[in-house]
C-alpha positions as CSV (number, residue, x, y, z in Angstrom):
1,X,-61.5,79.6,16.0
2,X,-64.4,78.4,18.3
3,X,-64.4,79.1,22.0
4,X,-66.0,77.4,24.6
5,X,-69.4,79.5,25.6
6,X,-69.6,80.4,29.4
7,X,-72.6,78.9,31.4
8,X,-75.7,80.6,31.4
9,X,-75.9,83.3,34.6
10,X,-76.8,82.8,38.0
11,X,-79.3,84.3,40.3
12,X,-78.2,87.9,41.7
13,X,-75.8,88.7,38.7
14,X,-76.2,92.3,37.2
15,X,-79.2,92.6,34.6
16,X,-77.4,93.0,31.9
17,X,-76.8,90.1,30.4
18,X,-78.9,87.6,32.6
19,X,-81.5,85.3,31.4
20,X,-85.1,85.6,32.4
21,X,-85.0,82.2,33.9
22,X,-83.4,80.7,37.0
23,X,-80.2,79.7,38.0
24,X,-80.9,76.1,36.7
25,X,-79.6,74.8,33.4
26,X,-81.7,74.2,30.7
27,X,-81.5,72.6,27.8
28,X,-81.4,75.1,23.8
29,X,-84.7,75.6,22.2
30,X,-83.0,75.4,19.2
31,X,-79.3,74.2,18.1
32,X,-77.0,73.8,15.4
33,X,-74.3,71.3,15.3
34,X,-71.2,71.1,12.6
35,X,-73.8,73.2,9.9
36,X,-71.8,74.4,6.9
37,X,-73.2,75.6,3.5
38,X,-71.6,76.1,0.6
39,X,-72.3,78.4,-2.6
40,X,-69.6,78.8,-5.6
41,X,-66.6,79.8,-4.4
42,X,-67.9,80.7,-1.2
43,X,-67.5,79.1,2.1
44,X,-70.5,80.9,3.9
45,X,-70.8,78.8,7.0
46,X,-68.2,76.5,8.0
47,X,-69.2,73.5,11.0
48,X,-71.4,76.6,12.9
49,X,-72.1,75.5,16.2
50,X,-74.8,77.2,17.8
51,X,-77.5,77.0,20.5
52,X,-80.8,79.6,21.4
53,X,-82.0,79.1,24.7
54,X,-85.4,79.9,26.1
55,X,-86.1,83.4,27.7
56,X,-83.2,85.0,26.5
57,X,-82.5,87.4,24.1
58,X,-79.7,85.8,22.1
59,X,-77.3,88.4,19.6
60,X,-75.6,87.7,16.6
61,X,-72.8,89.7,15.7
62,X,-70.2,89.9,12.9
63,X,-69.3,91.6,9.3
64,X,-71.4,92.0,6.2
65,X,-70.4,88.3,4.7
66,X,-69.7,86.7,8.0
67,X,-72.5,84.0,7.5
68,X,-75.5,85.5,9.8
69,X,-78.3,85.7,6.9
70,X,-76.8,82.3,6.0
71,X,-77.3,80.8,8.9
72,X,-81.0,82.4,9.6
73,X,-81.9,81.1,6.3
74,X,-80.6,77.6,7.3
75,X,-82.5,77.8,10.8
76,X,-85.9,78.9,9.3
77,X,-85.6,76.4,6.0
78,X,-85.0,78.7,3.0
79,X,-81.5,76.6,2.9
80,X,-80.8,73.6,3.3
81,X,-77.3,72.4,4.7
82,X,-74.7,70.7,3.3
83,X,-73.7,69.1,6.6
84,X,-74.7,69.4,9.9
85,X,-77.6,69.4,12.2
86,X,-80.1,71.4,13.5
87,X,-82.5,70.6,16.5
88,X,-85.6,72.3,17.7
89,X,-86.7,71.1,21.2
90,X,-84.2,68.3,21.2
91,X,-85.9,66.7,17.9
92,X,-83.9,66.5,14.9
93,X,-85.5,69.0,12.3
94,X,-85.0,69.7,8.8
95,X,-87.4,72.2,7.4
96,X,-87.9,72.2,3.4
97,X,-89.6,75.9,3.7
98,X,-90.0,78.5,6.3
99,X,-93.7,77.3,6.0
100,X,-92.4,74.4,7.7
101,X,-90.5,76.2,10.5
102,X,-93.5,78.6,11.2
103,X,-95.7,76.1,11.7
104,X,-93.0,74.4,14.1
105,X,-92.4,77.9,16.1
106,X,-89.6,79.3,14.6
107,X,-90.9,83.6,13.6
108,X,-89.0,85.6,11.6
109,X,-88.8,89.4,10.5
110,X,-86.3,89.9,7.9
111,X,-84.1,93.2,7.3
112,X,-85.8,94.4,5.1
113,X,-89.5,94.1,4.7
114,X,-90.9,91.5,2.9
115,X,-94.9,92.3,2.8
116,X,-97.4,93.4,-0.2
117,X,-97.3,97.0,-0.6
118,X,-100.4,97.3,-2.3
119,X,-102.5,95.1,0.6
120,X,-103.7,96.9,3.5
121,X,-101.8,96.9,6.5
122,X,-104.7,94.3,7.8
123,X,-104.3,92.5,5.3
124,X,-100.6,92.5,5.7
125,X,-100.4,91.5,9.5
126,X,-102.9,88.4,8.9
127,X,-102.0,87.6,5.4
128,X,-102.7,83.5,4.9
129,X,-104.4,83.6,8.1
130,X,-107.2,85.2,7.8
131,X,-110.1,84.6,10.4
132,X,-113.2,83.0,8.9
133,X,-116.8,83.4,9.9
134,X,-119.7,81.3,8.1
135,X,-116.8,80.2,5.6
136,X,-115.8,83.9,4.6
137,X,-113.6,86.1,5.6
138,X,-114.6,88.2,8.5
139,X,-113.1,91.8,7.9
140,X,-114.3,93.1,10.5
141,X,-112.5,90.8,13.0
142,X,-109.4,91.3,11.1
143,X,-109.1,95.0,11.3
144,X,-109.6,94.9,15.4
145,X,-107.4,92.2,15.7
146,X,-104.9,93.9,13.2
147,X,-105.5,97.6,15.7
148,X,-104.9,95.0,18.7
149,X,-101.6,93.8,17.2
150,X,-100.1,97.4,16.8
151,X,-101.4,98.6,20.2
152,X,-99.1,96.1,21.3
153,X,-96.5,98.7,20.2
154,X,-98.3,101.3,21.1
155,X,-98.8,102.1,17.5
156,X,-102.3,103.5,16.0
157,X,-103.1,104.0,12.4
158,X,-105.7,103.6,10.0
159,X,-105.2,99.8,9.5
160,X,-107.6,99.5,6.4
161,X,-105.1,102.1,4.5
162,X,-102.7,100.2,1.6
163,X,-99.4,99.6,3.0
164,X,-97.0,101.3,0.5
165,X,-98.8,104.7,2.0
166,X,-97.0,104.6,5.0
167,X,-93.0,105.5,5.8
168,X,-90.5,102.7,6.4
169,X,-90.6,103.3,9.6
170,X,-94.0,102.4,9.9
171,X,-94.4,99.0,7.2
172,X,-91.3,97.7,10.2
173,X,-93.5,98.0,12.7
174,X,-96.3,96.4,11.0
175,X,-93.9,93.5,9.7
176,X,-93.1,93.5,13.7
177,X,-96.8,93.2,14.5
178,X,-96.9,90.6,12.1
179,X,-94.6,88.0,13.3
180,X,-95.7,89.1,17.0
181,X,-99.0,88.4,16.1
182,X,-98.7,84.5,16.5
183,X,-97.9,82.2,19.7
184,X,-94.1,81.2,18.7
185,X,-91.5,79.1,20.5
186,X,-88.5,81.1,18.8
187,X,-88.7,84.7,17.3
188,X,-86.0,85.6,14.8
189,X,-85.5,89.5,14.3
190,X,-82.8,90.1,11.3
191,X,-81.8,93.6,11.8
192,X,-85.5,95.1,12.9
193,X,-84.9,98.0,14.6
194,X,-83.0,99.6,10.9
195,X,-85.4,101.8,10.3
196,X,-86.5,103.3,13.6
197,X,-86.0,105.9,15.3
198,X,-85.1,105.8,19.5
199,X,-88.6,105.8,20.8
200,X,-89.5,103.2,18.2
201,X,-86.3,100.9,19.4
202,X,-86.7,101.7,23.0
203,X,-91.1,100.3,22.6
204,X,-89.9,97.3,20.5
205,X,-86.9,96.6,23.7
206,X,-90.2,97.0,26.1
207,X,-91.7,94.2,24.0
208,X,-88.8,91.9,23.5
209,X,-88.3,92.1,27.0
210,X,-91.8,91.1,27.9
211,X,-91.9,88.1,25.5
212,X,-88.2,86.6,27.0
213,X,-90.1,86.5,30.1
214,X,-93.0,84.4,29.0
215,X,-90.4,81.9,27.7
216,X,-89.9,82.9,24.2
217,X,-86.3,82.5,22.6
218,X,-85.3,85.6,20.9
219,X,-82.5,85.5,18.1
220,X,-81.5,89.0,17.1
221,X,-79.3,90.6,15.0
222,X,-78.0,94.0,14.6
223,X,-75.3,96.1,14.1
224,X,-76.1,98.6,16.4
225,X,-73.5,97.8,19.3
226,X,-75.6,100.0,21.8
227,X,-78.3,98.2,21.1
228,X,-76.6,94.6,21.3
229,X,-76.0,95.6,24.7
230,X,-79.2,97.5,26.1
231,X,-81.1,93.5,25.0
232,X,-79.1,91.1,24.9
233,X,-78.1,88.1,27.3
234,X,-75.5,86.3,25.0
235,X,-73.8,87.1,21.9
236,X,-72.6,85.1,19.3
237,X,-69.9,86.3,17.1
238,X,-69.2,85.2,13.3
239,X,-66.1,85.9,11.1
240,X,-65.6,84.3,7.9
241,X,-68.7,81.8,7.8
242,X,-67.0,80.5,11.3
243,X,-68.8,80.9,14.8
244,X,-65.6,83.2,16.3
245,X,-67.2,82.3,20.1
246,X,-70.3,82.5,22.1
247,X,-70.2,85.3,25.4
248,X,-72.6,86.3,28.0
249,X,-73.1,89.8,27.1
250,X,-72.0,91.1,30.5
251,X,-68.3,89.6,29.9
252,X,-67.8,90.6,26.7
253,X,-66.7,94.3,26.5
254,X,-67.9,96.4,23.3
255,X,-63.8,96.8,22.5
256,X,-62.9,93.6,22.5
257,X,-66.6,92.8,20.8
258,X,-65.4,94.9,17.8
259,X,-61.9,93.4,17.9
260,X,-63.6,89.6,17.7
261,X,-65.6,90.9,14.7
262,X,-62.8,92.5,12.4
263,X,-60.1,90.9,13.6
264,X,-57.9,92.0,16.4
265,X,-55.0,92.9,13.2
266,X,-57.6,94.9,11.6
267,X,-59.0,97.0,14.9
268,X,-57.4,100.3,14.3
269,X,-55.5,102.3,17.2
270,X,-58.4,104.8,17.3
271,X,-60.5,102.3,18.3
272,X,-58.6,100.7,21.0
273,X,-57.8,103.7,22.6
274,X,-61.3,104.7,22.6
275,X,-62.3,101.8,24.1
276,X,-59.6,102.1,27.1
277,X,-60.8,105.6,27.6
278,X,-64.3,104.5,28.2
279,X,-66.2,106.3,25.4
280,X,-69.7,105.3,24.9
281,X,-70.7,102.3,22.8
282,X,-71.7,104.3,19.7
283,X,-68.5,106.2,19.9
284,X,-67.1,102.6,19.0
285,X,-68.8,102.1,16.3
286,X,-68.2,105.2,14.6
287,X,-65.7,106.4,11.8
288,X,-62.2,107.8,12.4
289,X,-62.6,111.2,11.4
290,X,-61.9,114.4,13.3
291,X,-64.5,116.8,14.6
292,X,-66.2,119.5,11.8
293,X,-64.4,122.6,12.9
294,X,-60.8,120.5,11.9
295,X,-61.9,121.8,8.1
296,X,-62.9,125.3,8.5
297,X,-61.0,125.9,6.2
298,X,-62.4,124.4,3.7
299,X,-65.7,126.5,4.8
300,X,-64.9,128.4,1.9
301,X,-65.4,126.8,-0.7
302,X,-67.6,127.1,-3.8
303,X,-70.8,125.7,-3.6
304,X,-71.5,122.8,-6.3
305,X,-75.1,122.7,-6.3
306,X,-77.0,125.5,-4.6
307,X,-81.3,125.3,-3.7
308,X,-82.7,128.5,-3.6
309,X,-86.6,128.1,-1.9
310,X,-87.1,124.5,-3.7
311,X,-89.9,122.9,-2.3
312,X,-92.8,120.9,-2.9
313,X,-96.4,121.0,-1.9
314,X,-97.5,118.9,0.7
315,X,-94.3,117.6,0.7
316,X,-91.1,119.9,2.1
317,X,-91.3,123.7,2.6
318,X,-88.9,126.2,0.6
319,X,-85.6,125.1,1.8
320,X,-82.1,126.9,0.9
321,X,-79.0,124.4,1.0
322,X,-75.9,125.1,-0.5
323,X,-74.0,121.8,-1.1
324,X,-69.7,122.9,-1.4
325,X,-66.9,121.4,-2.9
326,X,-65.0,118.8,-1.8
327,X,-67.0,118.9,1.2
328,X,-69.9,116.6,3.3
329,X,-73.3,118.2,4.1
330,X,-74.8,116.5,6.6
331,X,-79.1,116.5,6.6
332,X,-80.0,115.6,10.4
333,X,-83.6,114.9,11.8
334,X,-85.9,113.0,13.1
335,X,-88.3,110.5,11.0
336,X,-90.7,112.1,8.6
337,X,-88.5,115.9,8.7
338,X,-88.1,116.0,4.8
339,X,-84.3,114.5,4.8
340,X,-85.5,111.6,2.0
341,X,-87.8,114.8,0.6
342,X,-85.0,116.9,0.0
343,X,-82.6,114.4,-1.5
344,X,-85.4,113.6,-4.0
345,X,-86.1,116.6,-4.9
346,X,-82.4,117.1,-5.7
347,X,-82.0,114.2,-7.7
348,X,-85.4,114.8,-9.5
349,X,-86.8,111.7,-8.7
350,X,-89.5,114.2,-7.5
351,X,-90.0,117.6,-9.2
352,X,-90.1,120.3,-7.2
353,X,-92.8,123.2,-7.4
354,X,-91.4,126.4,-6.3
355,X,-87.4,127.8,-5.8
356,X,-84.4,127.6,-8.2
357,X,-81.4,124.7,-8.3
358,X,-78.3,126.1,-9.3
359,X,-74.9,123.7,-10.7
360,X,-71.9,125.7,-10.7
361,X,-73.8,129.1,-10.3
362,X,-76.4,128.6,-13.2
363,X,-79.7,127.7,-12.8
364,X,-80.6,124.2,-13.8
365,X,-84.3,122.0,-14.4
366,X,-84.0,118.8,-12.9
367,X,-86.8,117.1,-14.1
368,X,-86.1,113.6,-14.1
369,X,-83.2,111.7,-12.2
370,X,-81.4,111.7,-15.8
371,X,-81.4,115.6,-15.9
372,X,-79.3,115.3,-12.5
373,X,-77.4,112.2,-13.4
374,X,-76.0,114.5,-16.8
375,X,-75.2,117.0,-14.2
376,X,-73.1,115.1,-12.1
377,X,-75.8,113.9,-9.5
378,X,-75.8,110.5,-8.0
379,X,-78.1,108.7,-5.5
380,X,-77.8,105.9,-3.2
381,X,-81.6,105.4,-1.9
382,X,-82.3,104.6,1.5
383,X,-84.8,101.7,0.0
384,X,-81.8,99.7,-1.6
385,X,-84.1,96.9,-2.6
386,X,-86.6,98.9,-4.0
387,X,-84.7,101.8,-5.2
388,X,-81.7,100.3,-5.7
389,X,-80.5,96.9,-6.6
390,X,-81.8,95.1,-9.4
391,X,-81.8,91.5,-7.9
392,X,-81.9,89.5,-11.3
393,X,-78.6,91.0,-12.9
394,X,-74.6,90.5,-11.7
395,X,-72.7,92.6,-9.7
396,X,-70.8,93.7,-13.1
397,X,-74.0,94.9,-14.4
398,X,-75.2,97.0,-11.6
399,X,-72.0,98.8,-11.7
400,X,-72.1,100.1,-14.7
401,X,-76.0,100.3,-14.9
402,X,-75.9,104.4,-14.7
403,X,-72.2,104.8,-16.4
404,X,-74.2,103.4,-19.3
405,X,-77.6,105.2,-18.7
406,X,-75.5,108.1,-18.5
407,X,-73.7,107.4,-22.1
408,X,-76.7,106.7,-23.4
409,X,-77.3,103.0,-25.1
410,X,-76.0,103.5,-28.4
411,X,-72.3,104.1,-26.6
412,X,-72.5,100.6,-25.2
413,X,-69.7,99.6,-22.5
414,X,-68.1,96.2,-24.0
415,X,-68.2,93.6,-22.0
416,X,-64.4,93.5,-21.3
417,X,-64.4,97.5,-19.5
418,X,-67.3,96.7,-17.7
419,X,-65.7,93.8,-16.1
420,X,-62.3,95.8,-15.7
421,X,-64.8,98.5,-13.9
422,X,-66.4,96.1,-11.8
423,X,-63.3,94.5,-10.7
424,X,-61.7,97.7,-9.7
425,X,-64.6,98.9,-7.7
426,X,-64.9,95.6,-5.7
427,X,-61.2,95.6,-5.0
428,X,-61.6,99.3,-3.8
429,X,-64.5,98.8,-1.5
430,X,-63.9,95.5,-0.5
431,X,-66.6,94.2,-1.8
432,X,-67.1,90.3,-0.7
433,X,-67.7,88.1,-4.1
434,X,-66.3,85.4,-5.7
435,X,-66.4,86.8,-9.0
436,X,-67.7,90.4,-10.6
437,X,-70.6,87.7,-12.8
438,X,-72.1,86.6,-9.1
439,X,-75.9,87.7,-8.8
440,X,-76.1,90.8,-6.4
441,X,-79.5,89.2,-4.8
442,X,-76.6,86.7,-3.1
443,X,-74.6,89.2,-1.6
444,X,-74.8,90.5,2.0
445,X,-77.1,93.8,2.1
446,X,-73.4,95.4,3.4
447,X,-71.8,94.3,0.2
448,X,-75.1,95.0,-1.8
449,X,-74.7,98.8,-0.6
450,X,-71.4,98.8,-1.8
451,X,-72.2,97.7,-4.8
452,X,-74.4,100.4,-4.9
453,X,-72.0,102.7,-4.2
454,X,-69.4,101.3,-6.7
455,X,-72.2,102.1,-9.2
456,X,-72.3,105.9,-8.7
457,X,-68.3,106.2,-8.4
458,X,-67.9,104.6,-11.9
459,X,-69.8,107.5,-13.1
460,X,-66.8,109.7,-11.7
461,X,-69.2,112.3,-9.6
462,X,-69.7,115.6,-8.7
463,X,-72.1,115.3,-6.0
464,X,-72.9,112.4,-4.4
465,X,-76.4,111.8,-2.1
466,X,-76.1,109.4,0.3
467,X,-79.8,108.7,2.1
468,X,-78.8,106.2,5.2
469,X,-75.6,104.7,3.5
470,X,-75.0,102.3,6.2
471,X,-78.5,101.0,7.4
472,X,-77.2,97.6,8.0
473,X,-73.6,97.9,7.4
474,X,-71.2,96.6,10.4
475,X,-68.1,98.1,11.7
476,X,-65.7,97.2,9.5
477,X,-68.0,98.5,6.1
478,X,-68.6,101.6,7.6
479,X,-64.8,102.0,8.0
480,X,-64.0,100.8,4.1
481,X,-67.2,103.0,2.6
482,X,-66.1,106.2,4.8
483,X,-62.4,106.2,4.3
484,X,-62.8,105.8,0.3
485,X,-65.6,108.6,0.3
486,X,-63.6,111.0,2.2
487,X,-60.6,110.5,0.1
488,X,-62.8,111.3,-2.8
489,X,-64.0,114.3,-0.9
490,X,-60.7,115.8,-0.7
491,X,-60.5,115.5,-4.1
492,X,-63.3,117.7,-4.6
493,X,-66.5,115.3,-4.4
494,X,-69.2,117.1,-2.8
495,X,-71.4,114.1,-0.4
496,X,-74.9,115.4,0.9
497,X,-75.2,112.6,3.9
498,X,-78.3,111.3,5.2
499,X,-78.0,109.3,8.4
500,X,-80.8,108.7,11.2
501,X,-78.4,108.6,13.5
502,X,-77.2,111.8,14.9
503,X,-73.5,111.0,16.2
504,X,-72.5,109.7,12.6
505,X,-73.9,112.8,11.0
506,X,-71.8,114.8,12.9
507,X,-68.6,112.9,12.2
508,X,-68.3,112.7,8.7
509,X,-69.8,116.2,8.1
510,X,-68.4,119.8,7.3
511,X,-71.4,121.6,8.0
512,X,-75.2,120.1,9.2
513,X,-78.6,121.5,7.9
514,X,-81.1,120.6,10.7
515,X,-84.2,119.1,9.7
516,X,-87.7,119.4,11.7
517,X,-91.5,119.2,9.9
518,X,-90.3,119.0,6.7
519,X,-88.4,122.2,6.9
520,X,-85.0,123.8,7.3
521,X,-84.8,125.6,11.0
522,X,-80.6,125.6,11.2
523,X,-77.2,125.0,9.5
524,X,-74.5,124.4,12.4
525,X,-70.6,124.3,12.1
526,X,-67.7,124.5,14.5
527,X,-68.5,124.5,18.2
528,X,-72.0,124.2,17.6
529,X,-72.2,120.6,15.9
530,X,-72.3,118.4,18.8
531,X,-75.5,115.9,19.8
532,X,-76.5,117.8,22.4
533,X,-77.1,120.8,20.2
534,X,-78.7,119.0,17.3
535,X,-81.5,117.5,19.6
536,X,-82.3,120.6,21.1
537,X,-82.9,122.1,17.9
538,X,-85.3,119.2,16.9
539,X,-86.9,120.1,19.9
540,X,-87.2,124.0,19.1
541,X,-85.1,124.9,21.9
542,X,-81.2,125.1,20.3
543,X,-79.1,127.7,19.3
């Protein structure tokens, strides 16, 4: 399955996709030769060759389960391989921590972020580090080194504030401040950019673009096929724990880049011809589903759940949804416009203070996510590690965790159905395991979130909330989670989608409320749901 990598570019070849350095060859920061690691029943990376060179920006591409995290966590010494080796600056290295690999050079910002909510963000961005002045630590140095750090991403906040009160959004950045904050021979970004919105991506490019120059080795990883392309010099695909081949990005087309990761027998005709008709990148990467106005007539049907001025103080103003049958409501807006709010509010994680919630026409009091849950209310969390997994039980277990809440634990699920539930839910999402008893901490966050949703379809739904459902998830997991979800919509599920990204809003929903300031200013269908629209409403100028 390996191919032969072409030779790094030469001087006067187009931008994209050419290193920072010269024309001359150099030799890989950092390399991998013949690693493979092993878990139980799982091949997860099978004789991985790989090589980082200085001053580029180096992609790494492929499925939830296709061995990246593995091979990160090899690189930066959380793993240990079974075979193979792994060089850093042509030296032989085998790092028993990522203590060790920090020390050596080697940065890394994981997918999701790892920092101490309940530490400032100072504290955060120079935690084990801290500067010392007469043998204590000198706060005051911290916080302006901690302000200078952010100003390198043209970010400004009150850096003495606790992390956990500040948005997603924002503890990324400040877990990208972190690891920027240090001199570092190679800089490993796992999925960073997850959480931010375009201006956020588009400062963090200006950066990574900046650092390649000065030398640095850049590993990235994303799913975000636009973005593999607007940064990257070479990509690396995986499939199956294998490296699939290594590409400048210049010669590697996003079709046949989407082909190499799912297989060229699974690429569907949809996507092939919109790759020979030129669509845009993020047309790629999005689901085969036709255009809103394809189920108009379906745009009369009952609502399910109905908000009637529910809002909260301080945190979204009135807001009137009505959320149908066997259709997809799609929330769209920027970062901070009340999508999460809403959802929460709905689910009665948070309890609103003013309007009426109606189910099936009568007025309801959802008080605590239990009160929606008995109603027929489930709710994938954007936050899946925080809100959602819980890392020391099986896959089993978190599958039937809200069936059971739900029954209530005198009605105890046997052992036996809960496995027969599990096992049906990972065959139907394509969930990759070896076996329904495997700890969900060592699945891919792809497979995670399907897990996740495999918990809330066991419950047999009425409305299901979806807050950024495929933050992380590749291609092919978009594809399997859509399709199934769509099914079930026909069959009269009611979805209220959440998605920071605009296009796939559009593509999977019926109708779109538009989001701005933590209000509601418009609810498009037909004609009017297109990008173009949507960002002009944001803006205060749409129709």
């Amino acid at each position: 399955m390996t191919h032969s990598a072409s030779e790094p570019n030469q001087p006067g070849q187009p931008a994209r996709g050419t290193p920072a350095s010269s024309g001359v060859e150099r030799e890989p920061i950092l390399e991998t030769s013949g690693v493979s690691k092993t878990f139980p029943g799982v091949k997860a990376l099978q004789r991985v060759d790989f090589r980082l060179f200085p001053g580029e920006v180096h992609t790494l591409m492929g499925q939830n389960g296709a061995g990246k995290s593995t091979l990160i966590n090899v690189l930066t010494g959380v793993l240990a391989p079974d075979a193979g080796t792994i060089r850093l600056g042509g030296e032989i290295v085998a790092f028993a921590s990522p203590q060790e690999a920090e020390a050596a050079g080697v940065r890394t910002l994981y997918q999701e972020v790892n920092l101490c909510p309940n530490l400032s963000v100072a504290e955060n961005i120079f935690a084990g580090r801290q500067p010392r002045r007469f043998g204590a630590i000198d706060w005051s140095d911290i916080k302006r080194r901690a302000q200078e750090a952010l100003a390198r991403l043209d970010v400004s906040l009150d850096v003495t504030r606790s992390l956990d009160a500040y948005p997603i959004a924002v503890q990324q950045m400040v877990a990208i401040a972190r690891a920027l904050s240090v001199d570092a021979r190679v800089l490993i970004l796992d999925e960073p950019t997850s959480s931010l919105d375009d201006s956020e991506v588009a400062q963090l490019f200006k950066i990574l673009r900046h650092l390649k120059q000065s030398g640095i080795a850049i590993l990235f990883v994303t799913h975000f096929i636009e973005q593999t392309y607007a940064i990257s010099d070479r990509i690396t695909v995986m499939r199956n724990g294998e490296r699939e081949g290594e590409y400048l990005a210049r010669d590697l087309p996003a079709d046949q880049l989407v082909a190499k990761m799912v297989g060229h027998e699974r690429m569907s005709a949809r996507l092939r011809e919109a790759a020979h008709e030129g669509q845009a990148a993020d047309d790629l990467r999005e689901f085969a589903h036709e255009p809103a106005e394809e189920h108009a007539s379906a745009a009369a049907a009952q609502p399910f759940v109905e908000l009637r001025g529910v809002g909260r103080r301080g945190t979204l103003q009135p807001i009137d949804l009505d959320v149908r049958a066997g259709q997809i409501l799609g929330l769209a807006g920027l970062l901070g416009s009340g999508r999460t709010e809403t959802a929460r509010l709905l689910f009665g994680a948070d309890r609103a203070d003013s309007g009426t919630i109606l189910v099936n026409g009568r007025p309801v009091k959802l008080r605590s996510p239990r009160d929606a849950v008995r109603h027929g209310i489930g709710y994938c969390a954007e936050d899946r590690k925080k809100e959602g997994i819980v890392a020391e039980l099986s896959i089993r277990e978190n599958i039937v965790l809200a069936l059971q809440a739900r029954r209530g634990w005198w009605r105890k699920i046997s052992r036996q159905r809960a496995r027969e539930l599990a096992d049906v839910w990972i065959e139907r999402l394509g969930i990759k395991a070896s076996d329904a008893e495997q700890p969900i901490a060592l699945l891919s966050g792809g497979n995670q979130q399907k897990a996740l949703l495999a918990r809330w379809l066991a419950t047999d739904p009425k409305l299901l909330i979806l807050d950024e459902p495929t933050r992380g998830i590749d291609v092919a997991a978009k594809f399997d989670i859509m399709d199934r979800l769509l099914a079930l919509c026909a069959n009269g599920l009611s979805i209220l989608f959440i998605s920071s990204e605009i296009g796939e809003v559009l593509r999977v929903s019926h109708r779109v409320a538009v989001l701005r300031d933590r209000r509601k200013i418009a609810e498009v269908a037909g004609k009017a749901s297109n990008e173009d629209n949507i960002y002009r409403l944001i803006a205060g100028s749409g129709e």
